[in-house]
C-alpha positions in Angstrom: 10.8 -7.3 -42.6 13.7 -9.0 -40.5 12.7 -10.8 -38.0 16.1 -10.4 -36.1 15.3 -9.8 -32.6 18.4 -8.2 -31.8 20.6 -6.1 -35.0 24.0 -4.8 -34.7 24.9 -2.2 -37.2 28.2 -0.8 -37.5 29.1 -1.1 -34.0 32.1 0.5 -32.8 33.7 0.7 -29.0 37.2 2.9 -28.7 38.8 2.6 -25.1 41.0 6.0 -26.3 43.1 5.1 -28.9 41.9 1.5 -28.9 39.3 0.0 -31.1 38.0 -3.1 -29.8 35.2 -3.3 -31.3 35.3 -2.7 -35.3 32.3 -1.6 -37.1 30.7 -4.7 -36.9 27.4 -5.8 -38.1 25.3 -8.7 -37.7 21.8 -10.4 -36.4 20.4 -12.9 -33.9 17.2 -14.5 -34.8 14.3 -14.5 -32.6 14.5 -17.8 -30.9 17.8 -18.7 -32.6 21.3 -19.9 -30.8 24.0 -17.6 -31.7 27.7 -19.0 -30.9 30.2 -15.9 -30.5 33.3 -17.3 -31.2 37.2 -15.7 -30.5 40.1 -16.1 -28.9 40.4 -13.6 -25.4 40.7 -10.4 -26.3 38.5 -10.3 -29.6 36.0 -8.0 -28.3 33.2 -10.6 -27.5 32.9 -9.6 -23.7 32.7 -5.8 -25.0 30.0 -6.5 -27.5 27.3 -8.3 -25.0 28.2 -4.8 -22.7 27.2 -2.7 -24.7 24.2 -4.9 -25.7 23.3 -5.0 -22.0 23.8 -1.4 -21.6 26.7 -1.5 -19.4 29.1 0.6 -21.2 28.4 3.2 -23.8 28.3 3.1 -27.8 31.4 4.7 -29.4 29.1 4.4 -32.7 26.6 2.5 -34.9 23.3 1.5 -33.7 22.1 -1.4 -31.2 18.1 -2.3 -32.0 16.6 -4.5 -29.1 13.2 -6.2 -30.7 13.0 -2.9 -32.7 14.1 -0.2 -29.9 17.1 1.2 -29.9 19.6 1.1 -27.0 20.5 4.6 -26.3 16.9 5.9 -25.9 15.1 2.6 -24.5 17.5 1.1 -21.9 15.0 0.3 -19.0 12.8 -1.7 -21.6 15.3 -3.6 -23.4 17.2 -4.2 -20.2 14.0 -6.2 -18.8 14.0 -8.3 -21.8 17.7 -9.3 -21.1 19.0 -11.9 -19.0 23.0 -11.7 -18.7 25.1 -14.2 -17.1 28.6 -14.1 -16.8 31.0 -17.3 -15.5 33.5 -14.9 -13.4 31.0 -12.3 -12.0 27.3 -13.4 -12.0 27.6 -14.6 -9.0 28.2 -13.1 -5.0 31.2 -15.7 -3.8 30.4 -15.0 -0.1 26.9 -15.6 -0.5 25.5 -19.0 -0.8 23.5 -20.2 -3.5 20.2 -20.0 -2.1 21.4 -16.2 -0.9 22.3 -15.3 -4.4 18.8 -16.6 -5.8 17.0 -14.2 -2.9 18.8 -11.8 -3.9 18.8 -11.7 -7.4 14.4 -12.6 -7.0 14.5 -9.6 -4.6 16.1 -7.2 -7.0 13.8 -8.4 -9.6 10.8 -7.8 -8.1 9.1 -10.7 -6.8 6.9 -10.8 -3.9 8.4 -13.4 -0.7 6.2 -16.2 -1.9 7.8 -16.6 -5.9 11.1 -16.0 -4.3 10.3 -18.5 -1.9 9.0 -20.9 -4.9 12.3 -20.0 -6.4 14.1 -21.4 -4.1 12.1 -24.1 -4.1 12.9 -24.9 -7.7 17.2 -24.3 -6.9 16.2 -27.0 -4.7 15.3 -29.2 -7.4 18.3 -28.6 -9.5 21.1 -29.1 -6.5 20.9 -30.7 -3.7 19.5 -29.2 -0.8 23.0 -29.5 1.6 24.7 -27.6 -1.3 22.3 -24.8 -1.8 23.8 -23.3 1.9 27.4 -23.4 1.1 29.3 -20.2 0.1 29.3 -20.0 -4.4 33.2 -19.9 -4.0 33.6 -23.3 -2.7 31.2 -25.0 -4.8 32.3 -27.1 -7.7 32.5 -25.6 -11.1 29.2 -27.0 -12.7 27.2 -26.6 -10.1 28.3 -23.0 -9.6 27.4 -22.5 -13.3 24.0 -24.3 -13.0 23.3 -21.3 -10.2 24.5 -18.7 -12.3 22.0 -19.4 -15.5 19.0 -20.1 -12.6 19.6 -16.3 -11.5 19.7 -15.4 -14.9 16.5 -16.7 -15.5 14.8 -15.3 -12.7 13.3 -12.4 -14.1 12.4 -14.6 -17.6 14.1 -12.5 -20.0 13.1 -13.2 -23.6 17.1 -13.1 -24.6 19.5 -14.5 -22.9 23.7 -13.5 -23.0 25.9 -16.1 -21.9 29.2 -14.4 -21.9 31.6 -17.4 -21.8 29.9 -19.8 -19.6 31.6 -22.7 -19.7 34.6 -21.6 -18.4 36.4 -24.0 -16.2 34.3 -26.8 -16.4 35.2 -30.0 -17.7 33.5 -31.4 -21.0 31.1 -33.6 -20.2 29.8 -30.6 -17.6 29.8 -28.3 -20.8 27.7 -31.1 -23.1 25.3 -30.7 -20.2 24.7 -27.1 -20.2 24.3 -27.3 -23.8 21.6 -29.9 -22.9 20.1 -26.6 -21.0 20.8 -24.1 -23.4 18.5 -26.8 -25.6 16.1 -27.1 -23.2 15.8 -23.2 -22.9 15.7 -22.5 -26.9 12.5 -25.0 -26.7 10.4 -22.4 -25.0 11.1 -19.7 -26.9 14.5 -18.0 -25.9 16.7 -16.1 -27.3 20.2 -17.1 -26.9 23.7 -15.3 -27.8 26.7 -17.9 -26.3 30.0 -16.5 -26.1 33.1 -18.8 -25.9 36.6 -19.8 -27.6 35.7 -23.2 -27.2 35.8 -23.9 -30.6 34.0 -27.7 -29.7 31.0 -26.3 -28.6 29.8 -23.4 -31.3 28.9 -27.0 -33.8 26.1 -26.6 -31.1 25.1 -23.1 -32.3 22.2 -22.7 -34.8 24.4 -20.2 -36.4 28.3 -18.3 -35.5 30.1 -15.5 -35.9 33.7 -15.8 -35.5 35.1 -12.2 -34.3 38.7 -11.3 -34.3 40.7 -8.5 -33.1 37.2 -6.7 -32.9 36.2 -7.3 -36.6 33.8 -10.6 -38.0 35.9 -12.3 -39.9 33.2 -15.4 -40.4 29.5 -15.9 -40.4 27.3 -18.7 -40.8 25.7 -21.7 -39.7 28.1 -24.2 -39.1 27.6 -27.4 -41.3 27.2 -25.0 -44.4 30.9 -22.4 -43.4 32.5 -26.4 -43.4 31.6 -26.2 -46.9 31.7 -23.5 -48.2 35.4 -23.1 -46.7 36.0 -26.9 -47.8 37.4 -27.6 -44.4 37.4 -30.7 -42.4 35.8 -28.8 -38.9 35.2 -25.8 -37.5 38.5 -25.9 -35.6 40.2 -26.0 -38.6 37.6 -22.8 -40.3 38.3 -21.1 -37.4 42.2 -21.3 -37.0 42.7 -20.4 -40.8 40.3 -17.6 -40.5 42.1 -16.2 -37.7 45.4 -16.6 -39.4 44.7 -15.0 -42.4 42.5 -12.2 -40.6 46.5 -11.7 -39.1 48.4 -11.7 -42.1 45.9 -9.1 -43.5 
């Protein structure tokens, strides 16, 4: 029996004539870190909406902890927690209105959103919490965005690329989270073309022009590819996935 919490088989998304997603296949382990690794336009972003049941299947099959997609929406949704650098956050609303409302949608009673709050409090500083998300700094408006994904403790988490714009050493940090979260028991699938951060990833998939083109766990693609990096795995991959 797998023990795949999430399987992918032969997923396909046309936009009319355009595929941008490929019949692709693949896995995520329960408690595992997935990297999703491309450059724009691969069909990453597409993959983790269809996953979260935002846009429809064209074909294949999506199986959530062993129910499928199209029939169990509702129950797989509440499993899911999605965050998304551009738009999982409310620019005009500060941070501590964001966390109300994303508690309030969830359901909590006034006293766990109040103990929510509480905890935001903990992470940034209390002055910070009541200015607008569009004029906070990059890493702290990223720290927000995973707390309000976490709000209704999904047991899987989709970070569609959520390091971008920050700087490095803001990135090694949220890995430090990402860590911290894969200790208790999460399930996480990281999307990013930031091809330094996927040696952080338990395993990858490099997608390309909506097809995988590599899959692996890191250490063992370097060498079986006899390569010096992942950089350099993933930049011949992609050009021979073009010449092809």
């Amino acid at each position: 029996m797998s023990n795949n919490i999430i399987e992918i088989k032969n997923l396909v998304k046309k936009f009319g004539r355009f595929t941008a997603v490929n019949s692709i296949s693949f896995g995520i382990r329960e408690g595992e870190i997935l990297g999703f690794l491309g450059p724009n336009g691969a069909g990453k972003t597409t993959t983790i909406k269809m996953i979260m049941g935002l846009i429809n299947i064209t074909e294949g099959e999506i199986i959530v902890d062993g129910m499928d997609i199209v029939t169990h929406r509702k129950k797989i949704k509440d499993k899911l927690g999605y965050m998304s650098q551009k738009f999982s956050l409310y620019p005009k609303l500060n941070a501590r209105e964001n966390v109300e409302f994303f508690a309030g949608i969830s359901g909590l009673s006034r006293d766990k959103v109040n103990n929510k709050i509480a905890e935001l409090k903990e992470i940034i500083h209390p002055d910070i919490i009541e200015k607008s998300v569009e004029n906070l700094p990059p890493g702290i408006k990223q720290k927000v965005a995973l707390f309000a994904s976490l709000i209704p403790d999904p047991e899987i988490l989709l970070l569609d690329e959520p390091t971008s714009g920050v700087d490095p050493k803001m990135r090694r940090n949220f890995w430090q989270d990402i860590y911290e979260l894969k200790k208790i028991g999460k399930t996480i699938l990281v999307t990013t073309h930031n091809i330094d951060e996927v040696e952080y990833a338990d395993r990858i998939v490099i997608l390309h022009r909506g097809n995988i083109i590599v899959e692996g766990e890191p250490a063992n693609l370097v060498r079986e590819y006899d390569v010096d990096s992942v950089e350099t795995l993933f930049k011949e991959a992609v050009k021979k996935n073009e010449r092809d």
